[in-house]
N, C-alpha and C positions, 0 to 999 in steps of 0.2 A: 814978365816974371823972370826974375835972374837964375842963374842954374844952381845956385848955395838954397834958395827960398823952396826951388823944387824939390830938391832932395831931403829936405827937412821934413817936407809935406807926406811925400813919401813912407820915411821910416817913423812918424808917429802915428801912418794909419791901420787902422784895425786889420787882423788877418781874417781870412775866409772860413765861417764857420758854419758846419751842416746845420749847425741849430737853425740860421736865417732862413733854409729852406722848410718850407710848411711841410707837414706833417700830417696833417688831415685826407681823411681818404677819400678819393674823389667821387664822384655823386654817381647812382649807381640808377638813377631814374630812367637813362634812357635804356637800359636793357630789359628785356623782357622776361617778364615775370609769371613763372605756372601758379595755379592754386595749386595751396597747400593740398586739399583734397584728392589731387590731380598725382602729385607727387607721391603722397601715402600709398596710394591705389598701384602706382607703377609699380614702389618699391618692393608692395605686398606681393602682386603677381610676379615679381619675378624670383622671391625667396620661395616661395609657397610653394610645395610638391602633391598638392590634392590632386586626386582625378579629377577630370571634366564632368559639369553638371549633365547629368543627363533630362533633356528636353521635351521628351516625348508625354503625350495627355497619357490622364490616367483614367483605366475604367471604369465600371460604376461596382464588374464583378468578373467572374470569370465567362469566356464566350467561346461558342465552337465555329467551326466552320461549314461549309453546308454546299450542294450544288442545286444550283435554280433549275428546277423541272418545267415550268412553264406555268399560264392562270389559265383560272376558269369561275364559276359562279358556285357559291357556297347557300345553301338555304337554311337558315338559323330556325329555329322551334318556332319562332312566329313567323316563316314565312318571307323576311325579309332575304335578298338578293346581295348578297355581300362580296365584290370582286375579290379573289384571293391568290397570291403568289404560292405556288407548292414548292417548297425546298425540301431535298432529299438527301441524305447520310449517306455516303459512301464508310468501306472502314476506313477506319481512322481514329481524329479526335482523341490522343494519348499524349499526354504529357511528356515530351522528348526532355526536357531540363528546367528545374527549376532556380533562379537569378535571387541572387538573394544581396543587400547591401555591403556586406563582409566579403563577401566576395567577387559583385561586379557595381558596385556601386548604388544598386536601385534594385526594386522586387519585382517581379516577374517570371510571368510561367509559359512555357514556348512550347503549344501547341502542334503536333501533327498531324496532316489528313491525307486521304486517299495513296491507298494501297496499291506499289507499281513495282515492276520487277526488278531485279539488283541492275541491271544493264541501263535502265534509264538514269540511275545520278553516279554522281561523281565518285570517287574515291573518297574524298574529303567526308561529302554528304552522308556515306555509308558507314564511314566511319565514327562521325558523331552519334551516328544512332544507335550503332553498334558496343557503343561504350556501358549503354543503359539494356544494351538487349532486346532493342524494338526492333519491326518490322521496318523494311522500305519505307518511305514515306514520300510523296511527293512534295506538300506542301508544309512549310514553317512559320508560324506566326505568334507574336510574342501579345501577350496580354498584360498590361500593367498594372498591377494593382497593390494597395494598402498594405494587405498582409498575404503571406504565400503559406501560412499555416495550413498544415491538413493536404498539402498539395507534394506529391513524390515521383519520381521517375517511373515510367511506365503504366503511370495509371489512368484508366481510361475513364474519360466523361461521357458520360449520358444525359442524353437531349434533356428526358423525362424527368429527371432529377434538378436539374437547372430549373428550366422554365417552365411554369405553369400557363393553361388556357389565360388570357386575359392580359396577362403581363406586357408591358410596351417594352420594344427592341430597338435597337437601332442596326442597319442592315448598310453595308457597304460594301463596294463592290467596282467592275471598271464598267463603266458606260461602253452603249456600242459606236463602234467608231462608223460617222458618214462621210467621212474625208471631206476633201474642202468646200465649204459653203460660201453662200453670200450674205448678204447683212440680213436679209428678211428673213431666210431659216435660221439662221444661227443666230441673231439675237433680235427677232419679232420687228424689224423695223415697218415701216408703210408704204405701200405699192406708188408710186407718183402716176401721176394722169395717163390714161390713156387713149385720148380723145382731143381735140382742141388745139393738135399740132403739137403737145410735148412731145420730146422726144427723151425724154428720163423717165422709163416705167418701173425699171429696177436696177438702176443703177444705184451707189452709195451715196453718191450727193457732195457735197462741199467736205473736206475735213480741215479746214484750219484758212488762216488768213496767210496774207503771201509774206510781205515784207515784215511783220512784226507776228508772231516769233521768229516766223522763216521755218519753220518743219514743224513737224505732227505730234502734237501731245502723246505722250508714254499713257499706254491703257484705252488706246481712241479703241474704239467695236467697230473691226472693219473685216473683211472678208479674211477667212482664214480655215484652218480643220477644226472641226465639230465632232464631237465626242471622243471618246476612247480614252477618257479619266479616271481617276478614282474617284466616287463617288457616296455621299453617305446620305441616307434619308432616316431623319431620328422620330423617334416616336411612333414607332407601327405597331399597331397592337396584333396579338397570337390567338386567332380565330380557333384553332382547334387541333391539337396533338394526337395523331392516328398510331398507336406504336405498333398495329398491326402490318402495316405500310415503310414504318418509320418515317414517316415525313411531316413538314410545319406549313401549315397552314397561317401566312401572314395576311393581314387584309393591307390591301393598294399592293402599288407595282413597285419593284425593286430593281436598281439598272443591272444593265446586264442583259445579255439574251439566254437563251434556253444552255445549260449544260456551263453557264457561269459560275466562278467561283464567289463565292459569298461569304462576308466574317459579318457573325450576328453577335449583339451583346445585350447586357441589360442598357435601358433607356438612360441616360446622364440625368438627371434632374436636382438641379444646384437646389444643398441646401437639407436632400434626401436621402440621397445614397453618395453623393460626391461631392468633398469639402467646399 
């Protein structure tokens, strides 16, 4: 090609124009993508200035609190033998404040029991009490329920008035603690041979294969400390109210040893007394 024939070529060809470069925006598949659900929810939670839901179960009614005196045998009008837990009222049981939605998010009524001298609580603790005009208290416990109508600072419950003969409770309280166990007391296992040359009579036994998973299932029951929990046994029924005594007669055992603390309530029964 001659050098007249190039230069010709040259200046009749087209100039460089953005249009020829594409315009289309490039595919957007390989990046990852939230659900929309996913996004709403984020963006809600982080505008949103609500309080935190409050978690806690709700009673079935109001409950007091109580200290376990020890059992013995109850004899009913026919004669029959009925084991019974006696729980005994120290003072107390006085409404320290009541929680209401408008003001803490949720309803409830916060209970105090047994009467102890100003040197045993804190500064704080005397002071909240102090605001409503109550006595020392040692213990606080919050009751959650439905409505807080009819319920005021400083007002005292009575067993008598709550619960009647007959009525089912639910009683909780902290188990007594046996420090550490082995598998047979603390969760019923089976004694192995003791005869015939074994030599595992109580020990644990196998817990897990070596190579596959290679360590111990989360939840294995294997030797550890036994009791000293909270505990709750629901549905005990109220053999008999002595208000000469002031004390409740529950029938069966309730944890706890003697001079434990105990929160009684009405029985939960879905459907009856609780949505």
């Amino acid at each position: 090609m001659s050098i007249s024939s190039l230069s010709a070529t040259i200046s009749t060809a087209k100039p460089f124009s953005s249009s020829a470069v594409s315009t289309s925006t490039p595919s957007t598949s390989f990046l990852p993508r939230l659900p929309i659900k996913r996004l709403s929810s984020l963006s809600l939670n982080a505008s949103s200035s609500k309080p935190p839901r409050i978690s806690a179960s709700m009673e079935a009614g109001i409950g007091v609190m109580g200290t376990k005196l020890g059992m013995m045998s109850y004899f009913d009008s026919a004669g029959t033998v009925i084991p019974v837990t006696i729980v005994g009222f120290r003072e107390g049981n006085i409404v320290t404040q009541v929680k209401t939605e408008a003001t803490d998010g949720y309803n409830a009524v916060q209970v105090g029991y047994r009467r102890v001298r100003d040197r045993k609580l804190t500064k704080p603790e005397l002071g909240h009490l102090e605001k409503s005009g109550i006595i020392p208290l040692r213990h606080l416990q919050e009751f959650r329920l439905q409505s807080v109508e009819g319920f005021e600072s400083n007002q005292r419950l009575v067993v008598e008035e709550l619960f009647k003969e007959g009525d089912l409770v639910d009683v909780s309280g902290t188990t007594i603690g046996k420090g550490f166990q082995g598998g047979i007391k603390r969760h019923n296992f089976k004694r192995g041979l003791m005869t015939h040359g074994s030599k595992s009579h109580r020990q644990l036994g196998s817990i897990g294969a070596g190579t596959t998973p290679g360590r111990v299932y989360k939840g294995k029951k294997m030797p550890g400390r036994m009791g000293g929990t909270k505990t709750k046994i629901r549905k005990l029924k109220i053999v008999k109210i002595d208000n000469d005594l002031n004390v409740l007669m529950i029938k069966g055992a309730v944890p706890g040893k003697p001079g434990n603390l105990l929160r009684i309530t009405p029985a939960k029964i879905v459907g009856k007394n609780i949505p």
